[in-house]
Phi, psi and omega in degrees: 000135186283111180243158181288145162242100164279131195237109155303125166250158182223093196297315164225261190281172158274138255211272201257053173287322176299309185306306183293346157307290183300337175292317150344308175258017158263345161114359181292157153265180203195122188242154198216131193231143173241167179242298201302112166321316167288345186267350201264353165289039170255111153107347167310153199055017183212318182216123179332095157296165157220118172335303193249081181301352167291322199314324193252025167319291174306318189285354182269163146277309197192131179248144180218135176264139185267344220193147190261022163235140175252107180073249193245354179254167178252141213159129135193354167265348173259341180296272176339297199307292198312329193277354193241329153311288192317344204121309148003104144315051216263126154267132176154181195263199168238139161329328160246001159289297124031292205271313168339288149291347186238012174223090162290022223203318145325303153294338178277323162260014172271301190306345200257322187274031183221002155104012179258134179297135164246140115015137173276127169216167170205155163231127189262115166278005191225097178284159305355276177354293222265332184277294158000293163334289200281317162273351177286322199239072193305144186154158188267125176241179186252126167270111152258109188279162157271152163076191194309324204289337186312317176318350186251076203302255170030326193259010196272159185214123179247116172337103169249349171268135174329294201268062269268057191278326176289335160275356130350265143308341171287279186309311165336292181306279193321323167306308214255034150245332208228345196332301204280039225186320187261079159296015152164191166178151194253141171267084219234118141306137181253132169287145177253166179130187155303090185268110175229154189262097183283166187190116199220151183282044220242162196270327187127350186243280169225186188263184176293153164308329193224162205224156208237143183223146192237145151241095165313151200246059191308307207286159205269339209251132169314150169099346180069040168213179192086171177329151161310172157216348185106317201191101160283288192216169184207149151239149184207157159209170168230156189213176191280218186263064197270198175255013157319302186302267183359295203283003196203271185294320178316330195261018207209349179312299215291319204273339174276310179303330196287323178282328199076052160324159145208132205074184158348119169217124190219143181241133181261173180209154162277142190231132128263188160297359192224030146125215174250103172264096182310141194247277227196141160272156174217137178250017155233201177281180203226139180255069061234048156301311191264035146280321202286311182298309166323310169281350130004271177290089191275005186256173187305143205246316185295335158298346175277309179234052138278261233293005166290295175312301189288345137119070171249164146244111215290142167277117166247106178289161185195154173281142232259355172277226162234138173260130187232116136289132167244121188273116163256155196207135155304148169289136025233037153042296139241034168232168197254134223193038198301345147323307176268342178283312178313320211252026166178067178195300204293130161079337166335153171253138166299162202183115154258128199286334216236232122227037137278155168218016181292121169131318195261136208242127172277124174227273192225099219222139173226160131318110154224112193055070169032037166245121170277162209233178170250134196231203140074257188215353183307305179087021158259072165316299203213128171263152188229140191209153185202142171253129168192161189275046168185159191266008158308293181308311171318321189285298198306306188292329151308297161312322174295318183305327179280318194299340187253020153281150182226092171227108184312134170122299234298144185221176193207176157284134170266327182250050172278159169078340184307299202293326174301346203260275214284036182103354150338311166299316178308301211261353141315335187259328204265335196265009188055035176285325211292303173063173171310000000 
């Protein structure tokens, strides 16, 4: 195999450490650069760093941005875009891929002028306004905060009363705790159905033959309650181009070649019997998904995307079952807590029981004299992934994985991957999404 030189950026926090790992133990060479001060001993011992990812421009092959923020502003899609004028092999976005995540009321009008039903929505710069609304047109809706706060997954809140008095009382609150900081938020009809995640591949041109479909697991607690987290777990499989796909990333190909997108794109959506509702873009890699993906993938992952950067179409093998991640983590969890991080957190040791390691994923994980440690300020070390031809299977083998970590304090999700078993699949299959 012909290798490469990858220069991974992580423009603010570290991200893709786990991805620049794996490529790294494929024989690639691999420079890895974080800006966020607290992050950057993440990933010491597992991959080459560099102070300056410009310095190293020249010395790469093919670059990949983790993530559509630089510190707090958003830019790494005008960074991509200008590095791909030069010439450059870049996985990353554009400035208005970019604007995807970070305007939802945008995203909603690239999918409406590209032909998709959206969800009835609005966007408010004024909660009075926004309370207004909600009691003049009573119904439970979904609260999106905009902009940097969205990133503080906790504040997205979804609507459970009829008469819509708890989004209500949510907005009420969020004024006197977030005013100065939540400069809008969009107001999303809440949908009943199934929530998956399409997740597609493009070259700059189009996307790869096979698509990857998610179901997230957000909430901190089995069972889908407790705080937002961003991410607990993820289950998956990929299939061809059916019509889950067609109705959502498919209608939107022509307007992603037109930016020269590259990499990872996934729209999340609510699915029922009277159709397909788009939720939201990640115009990027999706976090711990694309650990999930990585395990996956059986053909070489660092040659999948050289030939992604360059607008090739990478031949990918992939795996024909099913996949479950589970994030495993430490206090304080999805809270910033430095006091509870200092005294059962910081520096903790990963303790394997066994000397396997198949399955375990670097998220905010450092090396030292070969013990790995828990590094940077989160309290996410590690996604644990499991495969299997059935999604059961998939389950057993992610957990027997976790049972041989030993980190005091550590908690985890017990039920990823549960709701597709408990029907979720069925009525995706019963509603004709799926296809071949």
């Amino acid at each position: 195999m012909d290798t490469e030189r990858f220069l991974f950026v992580s423009a603010d926090a570290a991200l893709i450490t786990d991805l620049a790992w794996q490529v790294h133990r494929e024989g690639h060479d691999v420079k890895y650069y974080i800006e966020a001060e607290s992050d950057r001993e993440i990933g010491d011992g597992f991959v080459p760093k560099t102070d300056d990812w410009r310095a190293e421009v020249d010395w790469a092959d093919v670059i990949i941005f983790d993530d559509i923020w630089v510190g707090s502003d958003v830019g790494t899609g005008e960074l991509a875009r200008e590095l791909r004028e030069e010439g450059n092999a870049v996985v990353g976005g554009t400035p208005n891929t970019d604007r995807l995540e970070e305007d939802r009321g945008y995203a909603m009008e690239v999918l409406e002028d590209n032909g998709v039903t959206t969800i009835e929505h609005r966007i408010f710069h004024d909660f009075d306004e926004g309370i207004r609304h909600v009691e003049q047109n009573p119904a439970p809706y979904v609260i999106k905060p905009l902009g940097e706060v969205q990133n503080v997954k906790r504040l997205l809140y979804v609507g459970n009363e009829d008469d819509r008095s708890d989004v209500v009382d949510v907005l009420r609150a969020y004024k006197k705790a977030w005013g100065h900081r939540m400069k809008g938020f969009q107001l999303q009809r809440k949908v009943e159905g199934v929530e998956v995640a399409v997740c597609g591949f493009f070259n700059g041109d189009e996307f790869i033959d096979r698509v990857n479909f998610n179901f997230e697991h957000k909430k901190l607690f089995p069972g889908n309650i407790g705080p937002s987290t961003g991410e607990m777990g993820t289950s998956m499989f990929w299939a061809g181009q059916n019509r889950l796909f067609k109705e959502t990333l498919g209608r939107v190909e022509g307007w992603l070649a037109d930016e020269g997108y590259v990499g990872s794109i996934d729209v999340n959506c609510i699915v029922n019997e009277t159709g397909i509702y788009p939720l939201e873009f990640t115009p990027r890699f999706g976090y711990p998904t694309i650990a999930l993906q990585e395990e996956s993938i059986e053909s070489s992952t660092g040659r999948f995307f050289a030939d992604l950067a360059r607008g090739d179409e990478p031949e990918v093998e992939v795996h024909s079952g099913y996949q479950v991640g589970v994030r495993v983590v430490l206090p304080p969890f999805p809270f910033d807590d430095e006091r509870t991080y200092d005294e059962n957190s910081r520096n903790a040791a990963v303790v394997f029981k066994t000397d396997r390691r198949e399955g375990v994923h670097l998220e905010d994980t450092k090396r030292v004299d070969g013990q790995w440690r828990v590094a940077g300020e989160s309290g996410m070390p590690i996604v644990v992934t499991g495969t299997g031809e059935t999604m059961q299977a998939a389950r057993e083998q992610a957990y027997d994985r976790i049972d041989d970590i030993v980190m005091p304090n550590l908690y985890y999700r017990d039920d990823i991957g549960e709701r597709w078993i408990d029907g979720d699949g069925d009525r995706l299959q019963a509603w004709g999404y799926l296809g071949p």
